[in-house]
PDB file of N, CA, C, O and CB in Angstrom:
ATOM      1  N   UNK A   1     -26.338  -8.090 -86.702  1.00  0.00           N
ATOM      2  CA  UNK A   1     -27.665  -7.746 -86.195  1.00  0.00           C
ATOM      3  C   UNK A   1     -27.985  -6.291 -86.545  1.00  0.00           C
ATOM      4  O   UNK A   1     -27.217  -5.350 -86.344  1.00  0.00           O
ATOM      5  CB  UNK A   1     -27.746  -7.972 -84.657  1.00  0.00           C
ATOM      6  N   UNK A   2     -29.290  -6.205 -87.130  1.00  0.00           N
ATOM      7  CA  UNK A   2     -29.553  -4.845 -87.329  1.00  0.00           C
ATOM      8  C   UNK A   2     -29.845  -3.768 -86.270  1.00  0.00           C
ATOM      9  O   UNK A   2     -30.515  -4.244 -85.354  1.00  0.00           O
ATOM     10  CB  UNK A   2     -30.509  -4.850 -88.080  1.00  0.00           C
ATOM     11  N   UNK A   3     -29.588  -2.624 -86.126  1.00  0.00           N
ATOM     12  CA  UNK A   3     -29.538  -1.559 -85.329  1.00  0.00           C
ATOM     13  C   UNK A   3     -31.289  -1.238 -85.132  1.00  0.00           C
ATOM     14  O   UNK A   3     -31.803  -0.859 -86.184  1.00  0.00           O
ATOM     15  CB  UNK A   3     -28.537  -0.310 -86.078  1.00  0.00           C
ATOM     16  N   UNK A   4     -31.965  -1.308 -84.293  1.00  0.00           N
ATOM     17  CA  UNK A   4     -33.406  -0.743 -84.140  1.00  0.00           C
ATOM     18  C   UNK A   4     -33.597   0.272 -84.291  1.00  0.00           C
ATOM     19  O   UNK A   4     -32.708   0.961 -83.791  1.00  0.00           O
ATOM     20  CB  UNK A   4     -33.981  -0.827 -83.181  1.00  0.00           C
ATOM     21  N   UNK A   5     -34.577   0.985 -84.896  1.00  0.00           N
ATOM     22  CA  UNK A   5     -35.064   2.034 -85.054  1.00  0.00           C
ATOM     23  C   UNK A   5     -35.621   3.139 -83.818  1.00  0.00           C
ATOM     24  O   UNK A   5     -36.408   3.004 -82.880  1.00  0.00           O
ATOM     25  CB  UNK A   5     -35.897   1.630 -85.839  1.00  0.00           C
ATOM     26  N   UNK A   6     -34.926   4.102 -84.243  1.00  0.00           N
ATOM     27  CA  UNK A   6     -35.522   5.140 -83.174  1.00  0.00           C
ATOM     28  C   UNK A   6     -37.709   4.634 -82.765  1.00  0.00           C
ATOM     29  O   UNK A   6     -38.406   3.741 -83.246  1.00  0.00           O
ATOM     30  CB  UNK A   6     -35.240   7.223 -84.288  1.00  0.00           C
ATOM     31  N   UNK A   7     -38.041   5.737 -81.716  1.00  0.00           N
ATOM     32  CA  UNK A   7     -38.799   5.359 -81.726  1.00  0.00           C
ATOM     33  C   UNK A   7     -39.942   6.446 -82.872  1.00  0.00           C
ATOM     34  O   UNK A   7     -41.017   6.220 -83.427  1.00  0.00           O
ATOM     35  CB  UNK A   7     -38.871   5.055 -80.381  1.00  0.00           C
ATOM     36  N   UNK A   8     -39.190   7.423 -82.827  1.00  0.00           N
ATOM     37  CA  UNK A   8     -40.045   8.756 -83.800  1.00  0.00           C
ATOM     38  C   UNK A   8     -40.214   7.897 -85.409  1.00  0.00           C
ATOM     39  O   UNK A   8     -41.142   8.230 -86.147  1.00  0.00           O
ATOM     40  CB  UNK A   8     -38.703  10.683 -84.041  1.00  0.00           C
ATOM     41  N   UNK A   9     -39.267   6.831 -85.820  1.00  0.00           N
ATOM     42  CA  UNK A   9     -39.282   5.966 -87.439  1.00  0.00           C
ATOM     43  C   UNK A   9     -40.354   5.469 -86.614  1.00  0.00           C
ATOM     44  O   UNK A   9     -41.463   5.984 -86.755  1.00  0.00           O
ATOM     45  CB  UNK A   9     -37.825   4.723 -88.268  1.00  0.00           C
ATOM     46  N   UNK A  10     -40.142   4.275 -85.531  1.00  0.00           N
ATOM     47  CA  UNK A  10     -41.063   3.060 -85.910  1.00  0.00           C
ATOM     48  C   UNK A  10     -42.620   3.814 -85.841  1.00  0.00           C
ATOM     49  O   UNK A  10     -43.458   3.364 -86.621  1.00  0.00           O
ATOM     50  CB  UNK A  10     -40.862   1.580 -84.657  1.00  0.00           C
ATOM     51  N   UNK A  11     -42.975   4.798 -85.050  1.00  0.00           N
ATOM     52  CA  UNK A  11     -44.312   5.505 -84.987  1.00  0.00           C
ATOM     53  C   UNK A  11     -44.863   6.127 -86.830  1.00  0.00           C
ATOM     54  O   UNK A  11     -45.925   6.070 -87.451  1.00  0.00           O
ATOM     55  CB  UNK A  11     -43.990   7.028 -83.698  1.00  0.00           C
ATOM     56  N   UNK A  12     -43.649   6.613 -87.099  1.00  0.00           N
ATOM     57  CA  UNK A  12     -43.681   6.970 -88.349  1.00  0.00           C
ATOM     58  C   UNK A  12     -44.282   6.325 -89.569  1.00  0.00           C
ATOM     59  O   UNK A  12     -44.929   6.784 -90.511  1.00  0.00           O
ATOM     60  CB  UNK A  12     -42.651   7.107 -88.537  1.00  0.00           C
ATOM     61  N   UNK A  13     -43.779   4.864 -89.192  1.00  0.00           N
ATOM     62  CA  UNK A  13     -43.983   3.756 -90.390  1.00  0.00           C
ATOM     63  C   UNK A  13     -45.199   3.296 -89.698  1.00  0.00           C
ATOM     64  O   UNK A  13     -45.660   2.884 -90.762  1.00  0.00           O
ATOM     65  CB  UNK A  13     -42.673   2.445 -90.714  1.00  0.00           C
ATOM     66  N   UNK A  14     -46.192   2.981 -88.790  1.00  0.00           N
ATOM     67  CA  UNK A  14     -47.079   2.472 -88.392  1.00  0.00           C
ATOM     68  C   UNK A  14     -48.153   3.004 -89.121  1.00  0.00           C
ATOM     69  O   UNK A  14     -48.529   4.162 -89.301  1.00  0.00           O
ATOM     70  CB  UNK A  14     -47.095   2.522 -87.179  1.00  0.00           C
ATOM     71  N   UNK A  15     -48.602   1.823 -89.535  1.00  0.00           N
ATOM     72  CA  UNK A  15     -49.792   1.603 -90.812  1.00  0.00           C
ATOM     73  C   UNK A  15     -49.759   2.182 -92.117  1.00  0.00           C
ATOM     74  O   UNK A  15     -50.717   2.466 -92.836  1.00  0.00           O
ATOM     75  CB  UNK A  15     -51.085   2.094 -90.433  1.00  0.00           C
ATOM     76  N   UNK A  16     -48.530   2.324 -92.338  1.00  0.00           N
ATOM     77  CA  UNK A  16     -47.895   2.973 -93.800  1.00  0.00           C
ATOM     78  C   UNK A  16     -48.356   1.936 -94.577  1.00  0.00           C
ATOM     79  O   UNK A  16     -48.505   0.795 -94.141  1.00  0.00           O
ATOM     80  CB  UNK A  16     -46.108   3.222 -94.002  1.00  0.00           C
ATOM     81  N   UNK A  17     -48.603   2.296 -95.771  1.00  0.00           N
ATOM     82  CA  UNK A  17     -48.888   1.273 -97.174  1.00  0.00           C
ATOM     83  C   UNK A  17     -47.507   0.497 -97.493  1.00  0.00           C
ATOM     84  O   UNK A  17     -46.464   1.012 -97.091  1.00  0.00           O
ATOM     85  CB  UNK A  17     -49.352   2.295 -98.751  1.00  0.00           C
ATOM     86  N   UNK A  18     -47.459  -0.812 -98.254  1.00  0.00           N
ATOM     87  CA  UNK A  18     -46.359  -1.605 -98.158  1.00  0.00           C
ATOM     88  C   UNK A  18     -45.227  -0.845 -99.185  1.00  0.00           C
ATOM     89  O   UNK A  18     -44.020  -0.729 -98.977  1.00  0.00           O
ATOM     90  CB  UNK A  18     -46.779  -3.188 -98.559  1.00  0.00           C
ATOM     91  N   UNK A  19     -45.827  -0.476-100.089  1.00  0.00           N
ATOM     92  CA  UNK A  19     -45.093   0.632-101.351  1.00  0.00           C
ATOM     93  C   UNK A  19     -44.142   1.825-100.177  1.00  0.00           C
ATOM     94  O   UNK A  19     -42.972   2.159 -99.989  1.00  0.00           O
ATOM     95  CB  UNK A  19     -46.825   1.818-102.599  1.00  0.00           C
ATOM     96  N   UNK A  20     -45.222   2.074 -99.731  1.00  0.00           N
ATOM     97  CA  UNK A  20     -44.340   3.515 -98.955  1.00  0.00           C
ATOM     98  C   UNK A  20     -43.185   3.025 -97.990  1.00  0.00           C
ATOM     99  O   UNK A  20     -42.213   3.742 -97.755  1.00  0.00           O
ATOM    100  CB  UNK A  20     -45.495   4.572 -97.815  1.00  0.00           C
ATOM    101  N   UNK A  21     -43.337   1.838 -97.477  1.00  0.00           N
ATOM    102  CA  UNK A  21     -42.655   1.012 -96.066  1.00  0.00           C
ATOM    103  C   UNK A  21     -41.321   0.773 -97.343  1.00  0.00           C
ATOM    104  O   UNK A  21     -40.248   1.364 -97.224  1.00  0.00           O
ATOM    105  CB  UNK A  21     -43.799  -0.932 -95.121  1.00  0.00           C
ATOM    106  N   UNK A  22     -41.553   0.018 -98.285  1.00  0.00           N
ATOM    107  CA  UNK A  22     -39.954  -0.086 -99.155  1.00  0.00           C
ATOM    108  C   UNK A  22     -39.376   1.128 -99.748  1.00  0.00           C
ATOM    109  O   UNK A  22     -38.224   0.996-100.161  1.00  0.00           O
ATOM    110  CB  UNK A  22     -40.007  -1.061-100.493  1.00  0.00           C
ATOM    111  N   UNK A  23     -39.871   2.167 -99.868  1.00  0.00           N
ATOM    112  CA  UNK A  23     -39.668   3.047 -99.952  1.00  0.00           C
ATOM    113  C   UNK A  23     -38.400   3.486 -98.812  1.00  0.00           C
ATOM    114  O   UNK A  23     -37.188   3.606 -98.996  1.00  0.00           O
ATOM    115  CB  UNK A  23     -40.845   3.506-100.016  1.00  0.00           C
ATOM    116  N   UNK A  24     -39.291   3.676 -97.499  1.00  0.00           N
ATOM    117  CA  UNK A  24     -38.564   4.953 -96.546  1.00  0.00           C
ATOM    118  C   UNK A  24     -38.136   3.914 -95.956  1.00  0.00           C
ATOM    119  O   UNK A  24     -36.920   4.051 -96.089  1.00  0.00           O
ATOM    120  CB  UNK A  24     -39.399   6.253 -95.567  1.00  0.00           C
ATOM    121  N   UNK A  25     -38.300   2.947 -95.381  1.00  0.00           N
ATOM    122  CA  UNK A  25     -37.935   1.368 -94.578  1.00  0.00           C
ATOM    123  C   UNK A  25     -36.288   1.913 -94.607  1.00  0.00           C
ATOM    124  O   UNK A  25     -35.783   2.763 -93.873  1.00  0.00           O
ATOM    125  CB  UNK A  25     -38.390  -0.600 -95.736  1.00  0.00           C
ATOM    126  N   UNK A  26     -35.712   1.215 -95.584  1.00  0.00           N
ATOM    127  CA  UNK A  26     -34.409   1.683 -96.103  1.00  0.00           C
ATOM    128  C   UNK A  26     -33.544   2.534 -95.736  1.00  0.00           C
ATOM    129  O   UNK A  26     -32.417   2.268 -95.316  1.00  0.00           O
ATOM    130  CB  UNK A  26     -34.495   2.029 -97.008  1.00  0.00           C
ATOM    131  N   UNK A  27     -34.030   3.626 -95.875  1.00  0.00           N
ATOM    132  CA  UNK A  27     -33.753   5.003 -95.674  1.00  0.00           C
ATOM    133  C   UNK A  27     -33.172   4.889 -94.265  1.00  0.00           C
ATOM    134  O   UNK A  27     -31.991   4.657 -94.006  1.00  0.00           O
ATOM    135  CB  UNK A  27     -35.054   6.007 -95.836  1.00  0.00           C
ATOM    136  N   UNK A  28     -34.190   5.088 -93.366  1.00  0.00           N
ATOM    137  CA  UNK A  28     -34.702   5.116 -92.286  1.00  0.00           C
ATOM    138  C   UNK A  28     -33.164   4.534 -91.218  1.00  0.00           C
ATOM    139  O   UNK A  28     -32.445   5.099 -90.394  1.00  0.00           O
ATOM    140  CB  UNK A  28     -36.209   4.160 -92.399  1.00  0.00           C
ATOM    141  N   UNK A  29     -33.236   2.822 -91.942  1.00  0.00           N
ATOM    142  CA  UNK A  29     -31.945   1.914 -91.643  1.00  0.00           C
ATOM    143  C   UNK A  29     -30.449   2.687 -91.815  1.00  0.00           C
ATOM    144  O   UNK A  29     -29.434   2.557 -91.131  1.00  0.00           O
ATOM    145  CB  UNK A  29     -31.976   0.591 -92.753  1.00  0.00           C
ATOM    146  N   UNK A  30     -30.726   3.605 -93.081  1.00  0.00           N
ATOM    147  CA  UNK A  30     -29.055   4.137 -93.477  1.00  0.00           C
ATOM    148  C   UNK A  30     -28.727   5.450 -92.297  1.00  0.00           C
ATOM    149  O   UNK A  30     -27.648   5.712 -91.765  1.00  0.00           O
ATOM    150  CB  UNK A  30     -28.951   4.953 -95.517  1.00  0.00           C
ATOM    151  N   UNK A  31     -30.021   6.116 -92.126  1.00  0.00           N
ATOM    152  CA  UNK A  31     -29.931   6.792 -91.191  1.00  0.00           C
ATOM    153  C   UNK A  31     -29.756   6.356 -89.658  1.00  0.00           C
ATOM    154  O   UNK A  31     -29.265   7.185 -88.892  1.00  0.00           O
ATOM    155  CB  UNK A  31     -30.816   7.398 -91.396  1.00  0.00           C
ATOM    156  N   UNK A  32     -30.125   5.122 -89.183  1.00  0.00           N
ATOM    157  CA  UNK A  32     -29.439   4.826 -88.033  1.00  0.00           C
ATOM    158  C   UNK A  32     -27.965   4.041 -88.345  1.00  0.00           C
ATOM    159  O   UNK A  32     -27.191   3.851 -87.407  1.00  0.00           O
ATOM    160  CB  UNK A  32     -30.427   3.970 -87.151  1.00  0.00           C
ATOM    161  N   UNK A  33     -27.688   3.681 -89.455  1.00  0.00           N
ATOM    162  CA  UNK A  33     -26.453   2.601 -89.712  1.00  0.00           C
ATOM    163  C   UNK A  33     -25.381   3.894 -89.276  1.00  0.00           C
ATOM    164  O   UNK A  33     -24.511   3.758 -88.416  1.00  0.00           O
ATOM    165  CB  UNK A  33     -26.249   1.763 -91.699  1.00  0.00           C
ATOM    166  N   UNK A  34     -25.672   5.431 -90.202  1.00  0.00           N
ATOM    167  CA  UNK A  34     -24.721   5.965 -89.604  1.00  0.00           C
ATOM    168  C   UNK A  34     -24.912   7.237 -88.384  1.00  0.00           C
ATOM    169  O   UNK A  34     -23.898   7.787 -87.954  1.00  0.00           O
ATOM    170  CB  UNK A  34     -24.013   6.323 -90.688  1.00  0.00           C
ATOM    171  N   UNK A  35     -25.758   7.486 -88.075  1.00  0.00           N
ATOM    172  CA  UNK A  35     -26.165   7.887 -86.657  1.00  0.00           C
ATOM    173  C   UNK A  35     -25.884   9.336 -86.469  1.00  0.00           C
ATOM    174  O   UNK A  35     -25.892   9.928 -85.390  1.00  0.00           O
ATOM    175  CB  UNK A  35     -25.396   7.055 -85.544  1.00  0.00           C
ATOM    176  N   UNK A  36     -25.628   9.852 -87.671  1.00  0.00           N
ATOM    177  CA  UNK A  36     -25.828  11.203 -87.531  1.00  0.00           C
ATOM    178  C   UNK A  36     -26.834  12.557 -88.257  1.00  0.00           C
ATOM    179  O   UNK A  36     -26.641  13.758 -88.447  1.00  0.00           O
ATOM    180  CB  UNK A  36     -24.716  11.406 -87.691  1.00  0.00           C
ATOM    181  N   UNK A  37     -27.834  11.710 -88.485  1.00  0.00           N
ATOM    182  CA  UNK A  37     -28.675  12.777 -89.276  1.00  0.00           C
ATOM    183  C   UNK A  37     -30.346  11.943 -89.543  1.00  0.00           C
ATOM    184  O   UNK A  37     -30.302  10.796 -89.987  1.00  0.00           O
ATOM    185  CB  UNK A  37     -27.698  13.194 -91.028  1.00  0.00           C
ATOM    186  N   UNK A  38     -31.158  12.308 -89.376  1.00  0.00           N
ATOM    187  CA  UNK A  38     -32.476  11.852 -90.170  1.00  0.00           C
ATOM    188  C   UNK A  38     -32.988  12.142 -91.474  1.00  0.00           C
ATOM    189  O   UNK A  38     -32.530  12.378 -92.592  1.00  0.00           O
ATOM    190  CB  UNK A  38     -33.430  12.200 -89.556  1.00  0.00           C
ATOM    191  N   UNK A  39     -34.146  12.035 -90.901  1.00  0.00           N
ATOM    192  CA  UNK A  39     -34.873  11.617 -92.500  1.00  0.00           C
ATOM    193  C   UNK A  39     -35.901  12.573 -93.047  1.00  0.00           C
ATOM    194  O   UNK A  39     -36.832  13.118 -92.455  1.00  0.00           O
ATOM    195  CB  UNK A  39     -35.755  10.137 -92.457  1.00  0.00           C
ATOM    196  N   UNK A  40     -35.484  12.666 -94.444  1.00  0.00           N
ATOM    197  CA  UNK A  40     -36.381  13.976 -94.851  1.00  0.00           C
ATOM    198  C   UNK A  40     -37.298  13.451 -95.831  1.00  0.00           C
ATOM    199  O   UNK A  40     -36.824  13.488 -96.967  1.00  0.00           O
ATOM    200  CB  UNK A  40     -35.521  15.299 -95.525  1.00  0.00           C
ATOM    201  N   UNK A  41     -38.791  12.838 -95.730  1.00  0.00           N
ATOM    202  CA  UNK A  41     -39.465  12.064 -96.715  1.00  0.00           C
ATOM    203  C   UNK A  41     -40.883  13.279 -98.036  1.00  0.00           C
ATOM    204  O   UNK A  41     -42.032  13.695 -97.888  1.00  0.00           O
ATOM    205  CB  UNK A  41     -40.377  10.671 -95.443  1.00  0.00           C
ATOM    206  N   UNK A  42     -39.753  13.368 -99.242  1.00  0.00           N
ATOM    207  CA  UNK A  42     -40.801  14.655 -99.971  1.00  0.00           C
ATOM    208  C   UNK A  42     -41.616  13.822-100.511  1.00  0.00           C
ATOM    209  O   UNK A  42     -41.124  12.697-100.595  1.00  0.00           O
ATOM    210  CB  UNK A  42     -40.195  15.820-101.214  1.00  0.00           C
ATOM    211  N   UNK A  43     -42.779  13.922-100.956  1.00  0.00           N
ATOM    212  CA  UNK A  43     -43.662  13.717-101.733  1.00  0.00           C
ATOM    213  C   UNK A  43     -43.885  14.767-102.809  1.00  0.00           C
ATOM    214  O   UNK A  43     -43.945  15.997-102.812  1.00  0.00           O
ATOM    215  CB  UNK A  43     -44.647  13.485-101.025  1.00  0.00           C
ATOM    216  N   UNK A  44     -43.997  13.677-103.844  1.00  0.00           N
ATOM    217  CA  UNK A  44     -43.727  14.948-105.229  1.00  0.00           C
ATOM    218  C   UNK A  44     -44.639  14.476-106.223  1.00  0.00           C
ATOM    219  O   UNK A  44     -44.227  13.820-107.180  1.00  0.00           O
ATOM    220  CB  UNK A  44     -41.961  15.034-106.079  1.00  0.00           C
ATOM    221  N   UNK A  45     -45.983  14.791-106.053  1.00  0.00           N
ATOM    222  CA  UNK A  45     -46.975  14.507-106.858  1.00  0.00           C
ATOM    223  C   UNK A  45     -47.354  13.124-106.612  1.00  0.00           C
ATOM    224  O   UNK A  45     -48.145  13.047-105.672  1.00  0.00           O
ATOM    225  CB  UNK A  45     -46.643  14.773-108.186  1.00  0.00           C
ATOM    226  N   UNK A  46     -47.134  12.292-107.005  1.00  0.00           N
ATOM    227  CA  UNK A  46     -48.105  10.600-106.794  1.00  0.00           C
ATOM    228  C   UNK A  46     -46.458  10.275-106.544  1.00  0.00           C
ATOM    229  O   UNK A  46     -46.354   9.052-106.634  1.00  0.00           O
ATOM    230  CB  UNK A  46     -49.341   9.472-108.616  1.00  0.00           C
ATOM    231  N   UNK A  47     -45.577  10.670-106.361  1.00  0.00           N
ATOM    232  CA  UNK A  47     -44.490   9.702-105.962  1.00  0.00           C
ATOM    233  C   UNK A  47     -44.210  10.270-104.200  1.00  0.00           C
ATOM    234  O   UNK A  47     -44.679  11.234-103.595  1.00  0.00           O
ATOM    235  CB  UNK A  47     -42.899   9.896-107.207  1.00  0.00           C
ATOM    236  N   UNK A  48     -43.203   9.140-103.756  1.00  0.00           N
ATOM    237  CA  UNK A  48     -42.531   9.519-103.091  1.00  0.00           C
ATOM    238  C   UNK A  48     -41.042   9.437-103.316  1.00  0.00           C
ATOM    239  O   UNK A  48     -40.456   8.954-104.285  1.00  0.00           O
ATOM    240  CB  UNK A  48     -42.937   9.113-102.231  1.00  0.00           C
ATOM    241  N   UNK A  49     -40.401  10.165-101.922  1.00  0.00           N
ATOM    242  CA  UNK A  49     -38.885  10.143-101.884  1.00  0.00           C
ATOM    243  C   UNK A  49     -38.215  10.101-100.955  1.00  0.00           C
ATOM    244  O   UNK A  49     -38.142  11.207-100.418  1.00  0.00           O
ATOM    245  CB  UNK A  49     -38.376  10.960-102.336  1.00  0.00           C
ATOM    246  N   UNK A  50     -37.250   8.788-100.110  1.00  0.00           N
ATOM    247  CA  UNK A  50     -36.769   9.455 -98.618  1.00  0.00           C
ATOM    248  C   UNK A  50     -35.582   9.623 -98.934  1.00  0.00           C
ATOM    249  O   UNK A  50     -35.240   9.200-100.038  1.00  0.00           O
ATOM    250  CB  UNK A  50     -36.868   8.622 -97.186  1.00  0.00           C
ATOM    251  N   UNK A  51     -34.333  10.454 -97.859  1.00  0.00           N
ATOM    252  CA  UNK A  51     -33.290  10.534 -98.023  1.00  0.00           C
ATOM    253  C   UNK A  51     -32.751  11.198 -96.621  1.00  0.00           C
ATOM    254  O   UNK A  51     -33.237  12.146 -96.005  1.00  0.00           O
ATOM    255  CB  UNK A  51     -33.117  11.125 -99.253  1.00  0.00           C
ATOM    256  N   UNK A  52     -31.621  10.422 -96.316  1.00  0.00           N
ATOM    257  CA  UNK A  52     -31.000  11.248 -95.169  1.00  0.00           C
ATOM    258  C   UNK A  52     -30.489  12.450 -95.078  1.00  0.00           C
ATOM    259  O   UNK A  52     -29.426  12.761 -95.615  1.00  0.00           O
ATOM    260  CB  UNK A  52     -30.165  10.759 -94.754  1.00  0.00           C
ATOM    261  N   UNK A  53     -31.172  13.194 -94.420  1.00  0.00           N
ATOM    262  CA  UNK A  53     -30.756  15.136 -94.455  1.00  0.00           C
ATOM    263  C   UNK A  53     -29.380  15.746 -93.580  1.00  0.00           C
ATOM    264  O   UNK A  53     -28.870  15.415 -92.510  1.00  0.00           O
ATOM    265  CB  UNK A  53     -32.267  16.149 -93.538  1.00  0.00           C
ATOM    266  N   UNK A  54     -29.297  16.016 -93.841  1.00  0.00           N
ATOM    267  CA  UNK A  54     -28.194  16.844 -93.128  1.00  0.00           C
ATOM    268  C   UNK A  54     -28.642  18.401 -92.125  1.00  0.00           C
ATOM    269  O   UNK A  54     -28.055  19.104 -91.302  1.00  0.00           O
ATOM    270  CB  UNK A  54     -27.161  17.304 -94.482  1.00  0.00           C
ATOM    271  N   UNK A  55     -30.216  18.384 -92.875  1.00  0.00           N
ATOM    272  CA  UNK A  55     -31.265  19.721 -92.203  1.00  0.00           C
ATOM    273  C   UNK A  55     -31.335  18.740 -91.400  1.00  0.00           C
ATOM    274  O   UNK A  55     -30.142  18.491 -91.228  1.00  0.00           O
ATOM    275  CB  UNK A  55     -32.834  20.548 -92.910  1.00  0.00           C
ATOM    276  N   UNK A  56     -32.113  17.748 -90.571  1.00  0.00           N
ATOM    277  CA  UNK A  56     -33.172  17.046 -90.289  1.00  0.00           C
ATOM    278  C   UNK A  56     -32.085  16.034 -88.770  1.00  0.00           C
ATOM    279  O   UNK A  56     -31.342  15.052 -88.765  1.00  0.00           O
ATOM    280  CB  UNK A  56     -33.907  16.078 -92.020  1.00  0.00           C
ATOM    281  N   UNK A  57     -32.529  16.880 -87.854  1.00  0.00           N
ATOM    282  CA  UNK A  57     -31.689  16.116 -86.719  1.00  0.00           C
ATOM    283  C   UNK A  57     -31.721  14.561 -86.547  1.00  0.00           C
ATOM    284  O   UNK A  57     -32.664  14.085 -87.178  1.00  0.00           O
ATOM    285  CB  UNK A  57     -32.146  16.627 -85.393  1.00  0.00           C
ATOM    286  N   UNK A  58     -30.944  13.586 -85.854  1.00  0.00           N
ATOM    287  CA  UNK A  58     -30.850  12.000 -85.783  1.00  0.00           C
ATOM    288  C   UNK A  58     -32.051  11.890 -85.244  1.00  0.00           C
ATOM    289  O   UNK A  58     -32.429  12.665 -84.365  1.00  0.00           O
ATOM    290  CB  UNK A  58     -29.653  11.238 -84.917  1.00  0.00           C
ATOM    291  N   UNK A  59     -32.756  10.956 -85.689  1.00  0.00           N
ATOM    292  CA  UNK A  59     -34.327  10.166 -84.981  1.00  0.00           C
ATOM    293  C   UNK A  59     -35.389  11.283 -84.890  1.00  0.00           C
ATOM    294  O   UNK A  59     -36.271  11.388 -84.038  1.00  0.00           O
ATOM    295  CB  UNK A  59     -34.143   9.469 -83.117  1.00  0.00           C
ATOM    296  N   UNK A  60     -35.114  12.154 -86.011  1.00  0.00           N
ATOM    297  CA  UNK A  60     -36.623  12.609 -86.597  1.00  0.00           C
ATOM    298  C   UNK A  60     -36.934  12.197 -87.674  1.00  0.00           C
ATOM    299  O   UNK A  60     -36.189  11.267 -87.983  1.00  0.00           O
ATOM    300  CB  UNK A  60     -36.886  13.932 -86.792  1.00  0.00           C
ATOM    301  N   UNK A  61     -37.846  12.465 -88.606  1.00  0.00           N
ATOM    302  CA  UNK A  61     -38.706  12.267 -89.785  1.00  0.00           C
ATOM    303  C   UNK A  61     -39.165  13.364 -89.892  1.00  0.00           C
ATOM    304  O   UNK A  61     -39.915  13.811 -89.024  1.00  0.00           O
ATOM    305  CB  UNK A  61     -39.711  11.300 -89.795  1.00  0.00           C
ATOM    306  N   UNK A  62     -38.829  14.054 -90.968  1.00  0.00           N
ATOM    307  CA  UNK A  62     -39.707  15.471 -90.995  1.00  0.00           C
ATOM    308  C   UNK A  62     -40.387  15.245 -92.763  1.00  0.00           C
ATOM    309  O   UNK A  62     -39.696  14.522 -93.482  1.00  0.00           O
ATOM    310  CB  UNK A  62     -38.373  17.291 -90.731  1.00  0.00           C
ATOM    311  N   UNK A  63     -41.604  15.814 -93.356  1.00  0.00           N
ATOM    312  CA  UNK A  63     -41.790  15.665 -94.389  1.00  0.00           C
ATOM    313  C   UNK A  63     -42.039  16.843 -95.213  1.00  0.00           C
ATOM    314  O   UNK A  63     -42.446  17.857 -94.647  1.00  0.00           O
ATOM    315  CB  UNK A  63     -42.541  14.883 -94.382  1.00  0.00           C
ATOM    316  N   UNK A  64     -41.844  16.844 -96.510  1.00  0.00           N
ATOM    317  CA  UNK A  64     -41.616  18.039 -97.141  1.00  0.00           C
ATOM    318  C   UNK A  64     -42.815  17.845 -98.248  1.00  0.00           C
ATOM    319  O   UNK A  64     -42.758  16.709 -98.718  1.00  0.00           O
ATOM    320  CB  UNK A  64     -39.995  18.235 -97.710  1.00  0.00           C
ATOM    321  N   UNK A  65     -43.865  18.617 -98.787  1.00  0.00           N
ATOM    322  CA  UNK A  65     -45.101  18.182 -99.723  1.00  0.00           C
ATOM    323  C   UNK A  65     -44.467  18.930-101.076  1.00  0.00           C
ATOM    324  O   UNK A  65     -43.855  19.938-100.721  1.00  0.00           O
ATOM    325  CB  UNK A  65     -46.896  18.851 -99.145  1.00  0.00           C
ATOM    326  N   UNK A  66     -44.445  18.800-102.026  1.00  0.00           N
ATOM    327  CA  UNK A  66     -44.610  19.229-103.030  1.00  0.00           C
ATOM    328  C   UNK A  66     -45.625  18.936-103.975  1.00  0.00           C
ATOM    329  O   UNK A  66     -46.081  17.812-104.185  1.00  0.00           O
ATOM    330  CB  UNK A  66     -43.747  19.129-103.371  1.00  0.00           C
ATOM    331  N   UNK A  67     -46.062  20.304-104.707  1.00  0.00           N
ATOM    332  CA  UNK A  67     -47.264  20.128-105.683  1.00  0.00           C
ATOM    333  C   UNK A  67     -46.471  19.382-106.601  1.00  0.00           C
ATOM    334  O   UNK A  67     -46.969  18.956-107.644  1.00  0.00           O
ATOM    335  CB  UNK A  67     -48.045  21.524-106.345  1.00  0.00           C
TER     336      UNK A  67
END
């Protein structure tokens, strides 16, 4: 059974585009699978990127913009 999402992800992902949801969706999961760190989602011109931070405390989402 999968582990539920904090509540700061599921607010996070609410009404996200389906592209962006497979995107960070994922992410999001590896960061609660191992329960010690969140999620740092950059945007880097027309893309995106998530990845679990080691900055970024458990059951936040913080986002980073790049031109």
């Amino acid at each position: 059974m999968e582990n539920p999402l904090p509540r700061a992800y599921q607010s996070y992902l609410e009404g996200a585009e389906p592209a962006f949801l497979d995107t960070v969706r994922p992410v999001m999961q590896e960061s609660v699978a191992e329960g010690e760190y969140g999620v740092l989602v950059r945007f880097l011109g027309t893309g995106v990127q998530a990845l679990v931070s080691e900055t970024v405390p458990f059951g936040e989402v913080r986002e980073l913009h790049h031109e």
